[in-house]
N, C-alpha and C positions, 0 to 999 in steps of 0.2 A: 827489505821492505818493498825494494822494487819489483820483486818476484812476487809481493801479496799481488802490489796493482794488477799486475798481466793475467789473474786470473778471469778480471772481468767485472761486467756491471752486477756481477750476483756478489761480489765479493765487500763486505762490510767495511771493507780498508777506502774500496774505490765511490767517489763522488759522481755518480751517472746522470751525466745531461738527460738523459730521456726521463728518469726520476724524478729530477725537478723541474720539466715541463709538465710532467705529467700530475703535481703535486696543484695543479692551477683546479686540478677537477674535484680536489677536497675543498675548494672554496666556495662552492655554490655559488645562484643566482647573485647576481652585484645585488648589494644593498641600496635602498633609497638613499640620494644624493643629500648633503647635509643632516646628515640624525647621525645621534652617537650611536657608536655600536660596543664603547665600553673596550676600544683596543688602543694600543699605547699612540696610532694616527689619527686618532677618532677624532669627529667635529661634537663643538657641544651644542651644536643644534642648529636650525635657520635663525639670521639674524635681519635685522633692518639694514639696510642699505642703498649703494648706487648698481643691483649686480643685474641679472639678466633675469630674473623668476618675479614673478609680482606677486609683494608679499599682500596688497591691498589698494583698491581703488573706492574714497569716498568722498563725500561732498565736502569742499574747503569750508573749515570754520577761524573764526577769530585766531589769529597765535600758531596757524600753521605756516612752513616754509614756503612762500610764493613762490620760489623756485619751483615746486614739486607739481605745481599746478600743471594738470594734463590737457593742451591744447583743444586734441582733440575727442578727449571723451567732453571737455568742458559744452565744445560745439555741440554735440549730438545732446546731451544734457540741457541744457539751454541757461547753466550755471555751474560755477566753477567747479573741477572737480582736481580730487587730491590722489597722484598713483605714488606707490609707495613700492620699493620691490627689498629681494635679500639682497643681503651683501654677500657677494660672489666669496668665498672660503673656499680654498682649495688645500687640501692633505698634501703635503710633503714629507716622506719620510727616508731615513739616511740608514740603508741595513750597514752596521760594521760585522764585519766577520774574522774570527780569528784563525789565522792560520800560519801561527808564530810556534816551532819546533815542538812545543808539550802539547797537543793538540793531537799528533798523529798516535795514536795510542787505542786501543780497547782493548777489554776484558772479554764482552758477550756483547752480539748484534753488531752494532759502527763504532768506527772511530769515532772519537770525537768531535773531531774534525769536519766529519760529514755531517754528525748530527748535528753540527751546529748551523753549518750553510745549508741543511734542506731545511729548521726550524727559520730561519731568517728567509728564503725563498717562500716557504709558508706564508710569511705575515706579508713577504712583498706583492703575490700573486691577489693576498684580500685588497691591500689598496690601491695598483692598479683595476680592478674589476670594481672596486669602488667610485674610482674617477679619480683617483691619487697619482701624484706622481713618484716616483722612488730610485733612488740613487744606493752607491755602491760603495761603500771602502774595503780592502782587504787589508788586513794586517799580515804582516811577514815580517822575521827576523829583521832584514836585511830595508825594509822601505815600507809604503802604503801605496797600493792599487787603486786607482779612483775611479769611477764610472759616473758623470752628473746624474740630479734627479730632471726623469724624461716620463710622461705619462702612457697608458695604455702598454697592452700585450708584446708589442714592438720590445720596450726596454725592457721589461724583465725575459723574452728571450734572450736579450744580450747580456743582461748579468749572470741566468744561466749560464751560460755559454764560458763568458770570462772564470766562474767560480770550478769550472768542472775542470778548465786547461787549467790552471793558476794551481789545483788542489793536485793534480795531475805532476805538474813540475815542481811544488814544492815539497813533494812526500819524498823522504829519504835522504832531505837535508839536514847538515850535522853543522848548525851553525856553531863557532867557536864559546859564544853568549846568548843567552834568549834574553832580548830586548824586553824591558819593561811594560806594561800590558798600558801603563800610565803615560809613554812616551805616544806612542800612536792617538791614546785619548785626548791630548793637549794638542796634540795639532788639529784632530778632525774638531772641537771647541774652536779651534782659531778661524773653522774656516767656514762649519756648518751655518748656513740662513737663521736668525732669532725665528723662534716660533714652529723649524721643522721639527718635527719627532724624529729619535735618534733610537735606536735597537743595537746593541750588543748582545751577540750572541759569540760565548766564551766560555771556558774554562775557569777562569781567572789564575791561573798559576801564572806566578810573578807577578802580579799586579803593581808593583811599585809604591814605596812608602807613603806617596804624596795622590793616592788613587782616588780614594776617598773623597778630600779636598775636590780635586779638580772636578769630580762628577756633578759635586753639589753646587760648584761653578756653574755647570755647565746645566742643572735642574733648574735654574734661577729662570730662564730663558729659550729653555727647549725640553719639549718631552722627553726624558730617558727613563729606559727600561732596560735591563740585562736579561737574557735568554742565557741560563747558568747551567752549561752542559756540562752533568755529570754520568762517571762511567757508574756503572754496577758496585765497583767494590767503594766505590766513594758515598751510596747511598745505602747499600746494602753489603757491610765487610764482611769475610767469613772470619771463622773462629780461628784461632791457633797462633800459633810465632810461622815467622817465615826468613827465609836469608835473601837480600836482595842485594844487588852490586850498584853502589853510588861511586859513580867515578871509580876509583881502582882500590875501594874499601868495599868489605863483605859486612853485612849489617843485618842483624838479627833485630826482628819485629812484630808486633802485630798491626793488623789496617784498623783504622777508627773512621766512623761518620765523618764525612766532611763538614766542616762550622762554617762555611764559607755564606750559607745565606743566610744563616743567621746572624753573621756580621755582616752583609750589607742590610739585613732589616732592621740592625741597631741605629744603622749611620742614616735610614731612612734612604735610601735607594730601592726601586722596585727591581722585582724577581723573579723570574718563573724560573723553572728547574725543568730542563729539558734531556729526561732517559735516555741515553746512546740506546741502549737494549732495546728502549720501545720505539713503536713506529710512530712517525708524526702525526698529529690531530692538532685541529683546531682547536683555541681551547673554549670551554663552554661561557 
């Protein structure tokens, strides 16, 4: 598998920093600050507050907060006047990305692997250019990689950066056990801010019995959404029996549809389904 990587950034196996910098140019012009844009960071709209934008300036009546009274448009007025502005709301969002041993795998176009960190670089380059800020975790066999949430183009160069080395050094490991997809999720819960949006973008192989649970733990209090990358034959199987080698038994088979988002739509967790095969796009 080492020998996939060394062929290069054209190579479907290899994860290319210049790829997912270059991935900031499918996101267009930044969106207006405060309006939802219908994405798992999205704000639901400008609100009233103490923030920096003035939501409105009008003449004090009966039953409003004296506090609010604006000195100096009062003066200029020659009677009390009332400024009001938004409440400052800022997007934070937490990309998890998996890159725990079942991940390094394709059929046709990318690994999985890849496609799943250039799908999460995707959503992170919109909410930086948003005015968001966005952090990192990677999952691996063996620990979690962390990168805090930092705003502007600065941090998602560096999560670039971290995801291409990290995908780099992790491809061709043969851990003893692939760790539970549930173990990683319970810690990044213990740790994530209430109220950031949280993105997993996975596989979900091994998920761990108690997955389910912990997610809806963790919906109570934070945006989540799963980015569910699958390869070709998990969305489309070809036809026939096949013999494949599980551990050191020969096993005759045929591939079937993956049920896997239709069991997180039963349990009510969100989902998009992200093609190894196809190239990333925003979705509409």
């Amino acid at each position: 598998m080492r020998d996939v990587a060394a062929k290069g950034a054209g190579s479907g196996a290899v994860l290319s920093l210049e790829r997912l910098v270059a991935l900031a140019g499918q996101v267009g012009p930044a969106p207006v600050a405060g309006l939802s844009h219908g994405r798992v960071a999205g704000l639901s709209g400008p609100r009233r507050g103490e923030g920096g934008d003035l939501y409105d300036l009008r003449p004090f009546i009966d039953g409003d907060d004296p506090r609010l009274v604006d000195p100096a448009a009062s003066a200029r007025s020659g009677r009390p006047q009332l400024r009001r502005r938004h409440e400052e709301v800022e997007r934070s969002l937490l990309l998890v990305v998996d890159f725990r041993a079942p991940m390094f795998w394709g059929t046709r176009g990318r690994f999985r692997s890849v496609a799943a960190a250039e799908a999460a670089v995707l959503e992170g380059w919109a909410c930086v250019l948003a005015g968001g800020r966005v952090g990192l975790a990677i999952l691996r066999d063996d620990g979690i990689d962390r990168l805090p949430a930092r705003p502007r183009e600065a941090a998602m160069l560096e999560i670039a950066g971290v995801l291409a080395r990290t995908h780099a050094a992790t491809m061709g490991a043969h851990p003893e056990e692939v760790a539970p997809l549930s173990d990683g999720l319970i810690e990044i819960a213990a740790r994530v801010p209430s109220g950031a949006a949280v993105l997993l973008a996975t596989g979900m192989d091994t998920p761990g019995e108690d997955f389910a649970d912990i997610a809806t733990d963790l919906m109570r209090r934070n945006r989540f959404e799963i980015l569910l990358v699958q390869d070709a034959v998990e969305t489309a199987p070809p036809p026939g029996r096949f013999t494949a080698r599980i551990g050191d038994i020969l096993s005759r088979g045929c591939f079937g549809a993956s049920p896997t988002a239709a069991v997180l739509s039963e349990r009510g967790i969100a989902a998009r389904i992200v093609r190894a095969e196809a190239d990333e796009v925003l979705p509409a």
